[in-house]
C-alpha positions in Angstrom: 131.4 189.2 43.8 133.0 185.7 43.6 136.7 184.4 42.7 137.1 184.4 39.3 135.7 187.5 38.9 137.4 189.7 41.3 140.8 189.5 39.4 139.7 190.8 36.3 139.1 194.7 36.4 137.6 196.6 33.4 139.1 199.6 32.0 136.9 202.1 34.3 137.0 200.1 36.9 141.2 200.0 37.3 141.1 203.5 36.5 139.7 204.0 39.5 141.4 201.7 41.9 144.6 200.8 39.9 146.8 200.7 42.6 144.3 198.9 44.6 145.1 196.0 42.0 142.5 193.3 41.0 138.7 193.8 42.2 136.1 193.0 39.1 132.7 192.3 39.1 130.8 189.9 37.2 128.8 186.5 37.0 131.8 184.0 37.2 131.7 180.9 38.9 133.4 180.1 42.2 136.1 177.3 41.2 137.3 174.8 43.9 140.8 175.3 44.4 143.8 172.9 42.8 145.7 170.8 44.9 149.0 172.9 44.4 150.4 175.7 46.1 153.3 177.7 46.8 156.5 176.1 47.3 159.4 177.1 49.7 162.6 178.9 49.0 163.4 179.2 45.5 166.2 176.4 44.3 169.3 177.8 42.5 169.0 178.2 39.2 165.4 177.9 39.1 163.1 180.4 37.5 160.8 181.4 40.0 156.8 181.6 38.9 154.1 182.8 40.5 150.2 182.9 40.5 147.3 184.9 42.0 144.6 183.6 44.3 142.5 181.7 41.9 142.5 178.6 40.5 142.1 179.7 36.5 145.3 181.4 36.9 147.1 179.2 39.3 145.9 176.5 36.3 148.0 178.8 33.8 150.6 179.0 35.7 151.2 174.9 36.5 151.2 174.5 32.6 153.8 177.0 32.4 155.9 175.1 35.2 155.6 171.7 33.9 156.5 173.0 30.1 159.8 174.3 31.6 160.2 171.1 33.7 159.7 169.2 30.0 162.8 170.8 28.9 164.8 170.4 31.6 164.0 174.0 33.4 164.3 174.1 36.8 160.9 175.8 38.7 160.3 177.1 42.2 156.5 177.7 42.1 155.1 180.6 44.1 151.5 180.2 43.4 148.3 181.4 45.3 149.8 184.8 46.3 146.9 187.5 46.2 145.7 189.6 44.3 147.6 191.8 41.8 149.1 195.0 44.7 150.4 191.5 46.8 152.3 189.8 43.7 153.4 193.0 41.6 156.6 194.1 44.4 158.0 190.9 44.0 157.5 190.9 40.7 158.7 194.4 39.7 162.2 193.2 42.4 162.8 189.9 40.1 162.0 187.7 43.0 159.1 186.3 40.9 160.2 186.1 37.2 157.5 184.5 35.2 153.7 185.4 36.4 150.6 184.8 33.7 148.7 188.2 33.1 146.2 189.3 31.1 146.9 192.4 28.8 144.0 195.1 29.0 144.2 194.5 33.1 147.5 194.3 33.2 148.2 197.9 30.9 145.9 199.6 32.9 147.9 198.9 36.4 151.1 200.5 34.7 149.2 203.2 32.8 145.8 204.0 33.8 144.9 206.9 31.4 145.6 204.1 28.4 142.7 204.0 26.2 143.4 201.1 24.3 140.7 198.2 23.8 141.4 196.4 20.9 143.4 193.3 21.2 147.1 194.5 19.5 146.5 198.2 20.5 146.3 197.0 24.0 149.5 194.6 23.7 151.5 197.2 22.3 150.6 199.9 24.4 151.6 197.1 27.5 154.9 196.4 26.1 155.5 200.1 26.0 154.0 200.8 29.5 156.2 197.9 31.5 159.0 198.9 34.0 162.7 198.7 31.7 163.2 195.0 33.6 160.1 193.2 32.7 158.8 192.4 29.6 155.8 190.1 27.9 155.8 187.1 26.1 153.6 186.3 23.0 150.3 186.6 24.3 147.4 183.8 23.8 143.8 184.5 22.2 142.8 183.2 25.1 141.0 186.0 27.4 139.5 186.1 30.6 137.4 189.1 30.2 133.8 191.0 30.0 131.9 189.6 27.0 128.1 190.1 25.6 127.0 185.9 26.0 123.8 184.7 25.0 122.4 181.1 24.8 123.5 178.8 21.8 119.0 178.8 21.3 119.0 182.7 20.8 122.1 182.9 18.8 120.7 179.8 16.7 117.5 181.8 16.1 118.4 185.3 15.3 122.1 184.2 13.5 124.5 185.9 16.0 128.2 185.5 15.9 129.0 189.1 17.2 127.5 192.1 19.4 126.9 193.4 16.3 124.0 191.0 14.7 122.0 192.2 17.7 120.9 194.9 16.0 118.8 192.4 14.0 116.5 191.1 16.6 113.1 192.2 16.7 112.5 191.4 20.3 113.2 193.4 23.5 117.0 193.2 24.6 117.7 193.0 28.1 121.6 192.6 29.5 122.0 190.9 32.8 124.9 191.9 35.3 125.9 193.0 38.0 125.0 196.7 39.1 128.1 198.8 38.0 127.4 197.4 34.6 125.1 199.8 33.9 127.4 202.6 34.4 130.4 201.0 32.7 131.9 202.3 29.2 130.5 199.1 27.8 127.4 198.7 29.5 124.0 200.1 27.9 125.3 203.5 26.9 128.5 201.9 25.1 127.0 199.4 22.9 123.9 201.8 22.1 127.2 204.3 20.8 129.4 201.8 19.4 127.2 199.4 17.3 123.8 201.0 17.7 121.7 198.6 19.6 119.3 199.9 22.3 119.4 197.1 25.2 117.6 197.3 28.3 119.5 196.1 31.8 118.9 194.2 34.5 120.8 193.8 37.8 121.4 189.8 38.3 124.3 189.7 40.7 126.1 186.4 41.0 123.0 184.6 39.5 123.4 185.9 35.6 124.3 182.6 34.1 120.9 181.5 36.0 119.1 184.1 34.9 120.6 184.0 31.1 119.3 180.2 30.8 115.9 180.5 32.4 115.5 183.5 30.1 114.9 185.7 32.6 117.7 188.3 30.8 118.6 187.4 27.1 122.5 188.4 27.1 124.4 188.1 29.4 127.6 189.8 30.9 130.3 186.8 31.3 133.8 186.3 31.7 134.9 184.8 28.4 137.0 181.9 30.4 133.7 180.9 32.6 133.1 177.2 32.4 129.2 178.1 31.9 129.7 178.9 28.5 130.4 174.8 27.4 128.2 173.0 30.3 125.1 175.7 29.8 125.9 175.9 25.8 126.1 179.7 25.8 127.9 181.5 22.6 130.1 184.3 23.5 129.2 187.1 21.0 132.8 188.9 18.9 133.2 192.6 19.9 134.5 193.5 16.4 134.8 197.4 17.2 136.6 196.6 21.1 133.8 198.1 23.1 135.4 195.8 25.8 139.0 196.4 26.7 140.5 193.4 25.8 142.1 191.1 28.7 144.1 188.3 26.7 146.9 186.1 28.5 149.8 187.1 28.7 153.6 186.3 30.8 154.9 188.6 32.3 158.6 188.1 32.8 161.6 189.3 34.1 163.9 190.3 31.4 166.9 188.2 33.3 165.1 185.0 32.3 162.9 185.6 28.7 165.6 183.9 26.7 165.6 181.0 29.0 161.9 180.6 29.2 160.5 182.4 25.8 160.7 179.4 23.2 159.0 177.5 25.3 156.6 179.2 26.8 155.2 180.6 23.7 154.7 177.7 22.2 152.1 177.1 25.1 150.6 180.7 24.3 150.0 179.7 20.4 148.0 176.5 21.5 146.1 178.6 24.5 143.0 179.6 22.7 139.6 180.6 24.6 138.1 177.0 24.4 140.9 175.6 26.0 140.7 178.1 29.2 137.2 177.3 29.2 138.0 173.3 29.4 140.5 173.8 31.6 138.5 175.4 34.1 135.0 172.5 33.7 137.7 170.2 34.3 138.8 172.1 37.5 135.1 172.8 38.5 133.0 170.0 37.5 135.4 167.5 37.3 137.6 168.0 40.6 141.1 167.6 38.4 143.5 169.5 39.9 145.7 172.3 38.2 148.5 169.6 38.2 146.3 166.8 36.4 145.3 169.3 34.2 148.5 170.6 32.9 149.5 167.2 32.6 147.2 165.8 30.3 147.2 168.7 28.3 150.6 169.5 27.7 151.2 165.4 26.7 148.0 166.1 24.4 149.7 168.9 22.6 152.9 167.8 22.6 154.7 169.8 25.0 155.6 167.7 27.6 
């Protein structure tokens, strides 16, 4: 298991350990940490955010800061906390107002019998499922989540834009994962229900981006903000029917402070697509920028700053 992967829990997986918080499994990549980190004491007035112990999300949660600071918000940052069962009491008790989530996760650590997977079901459901003092912001396309990924070649020669147009290719399917795949809802058994395709498995551990390029495996089980998918050209196949329970971003936010923070903060949601989270994080990995330089540049770029 490495960082980026162990916040993001799948649907059977939180089931099991909700309370236990974040714990995933997959092939992401181990990003090098961003230069900032949690402040002191909270300043008066200021709206207190917080992140969890990895960068992607600590990244998130910069942009957030510095589009408040923009507009004349004052910010006490909290960032690099834990995992979810460290972050969620202070949360739930309003000393942390403003955290980024990520829906399908975050519904299934307030209700873990949800069945939910599609993207608006799941958002909903969440909305409904959140203690009476927090609430949730627009949230992004951007996800951080499970996804069938094969390389730009394969999806070039058989015409694949979804898990769907598998079913097309005449060749031997083989899914590379980690070893609980096999046994998850969407693993082998799930796609062979939900869209028909018979697909072998094989257990690749932390090397399945290695093994999806050399063509050892042909898909691939990667988290849809990994920054493999621009520097090793791999295409992220659509999950039309939800077999994946969808995990898109999300803030989560103390009711005391929405109408201070909402305006602008969705207006960062509606520009937060799935190629920018996957930007944001080769520039944190490959480039060294840190989650400060990052939000920066980006917010200036879009206007927000």
């Amino acid at each position: 298991m490495n960082i980026i992967r162990k916040r993001a829990l799948t649907a059977a997986a939180v089931v099991a350990i909700a309370a236990a918080g974040l714990v995933g499994c997959s092939s992401g990549n181990p990003l090098s940490s961003p230069t900032s980190s949690s402040s002191g004491s909270a300043a008066a007035g200021a709206v207190v955010i917080g992140s969890q112990a990895y960068p992607s999300n600590e990244i998130i949660a910069e942009v957030y800061a510095q589009a408040l600071e923009a507009k004349g918000v004052k910010v006490t940052r909290k960032f690099n906390i834990g995992q979810r069962d460290a972050y969620m009491p202070a949360v739930k008790s309003g000393e942390i107002q403003l955290f980024p989530e990520y829906t399908g996760n975050l519904l299934q650590y307030f209700k873990p019998s949800a069945t939910e997977t599609d993207p608006q079901g799941v958002y909903t459901a969440l909305k409904a499922a959140l203690p009476s003092n927090l609430a949730v912001l627009d949230m992004a396309t951007a996800t951080d989540q499970d996804s069938y990924t094969v390389t730009k070649a394969f999806a070039d020669k058989w015409h694949l834009t979804s898990i769907a147009d598998l079913a097309k290719v005449t060749v031997p399917l083989t899914v590379g994962a980690n070893a609980e795949f096999a046994d998850r809802p969407y693993g082998p058994k799930g796609v062979k229900k939900t869209y028909g395709v018979t697909v072998g498995f094989k257990a690749t551990g932390d090397t399945t981006e290695q093994a999806l390029v050399a063509g050892t495996v042909n898909i691939a089980d990667i988290y849809t903000s990994s920054p493999k998918i621009k520097t090793d050209k791999l295409v992220v196949l659509q999950d039309p029917k939800a077999l994946i329970l969808s995990s898109n971003v999300v803030p989560l936010v103390n009711k005391s402070v929405s109408d201070k923070v909402g305006s602008v903060i969705n207006a960062v949601q509606a520009k937060l697509t799935p190629d920018v989270l996957v930007e944001w994080n080769v520039e944190n990995t490959v480039d060294q920028q840190s989650a400060a330089q990052i939000a920066t540049k980006w917010l200036k770029a879009q206007g927000l700053s």
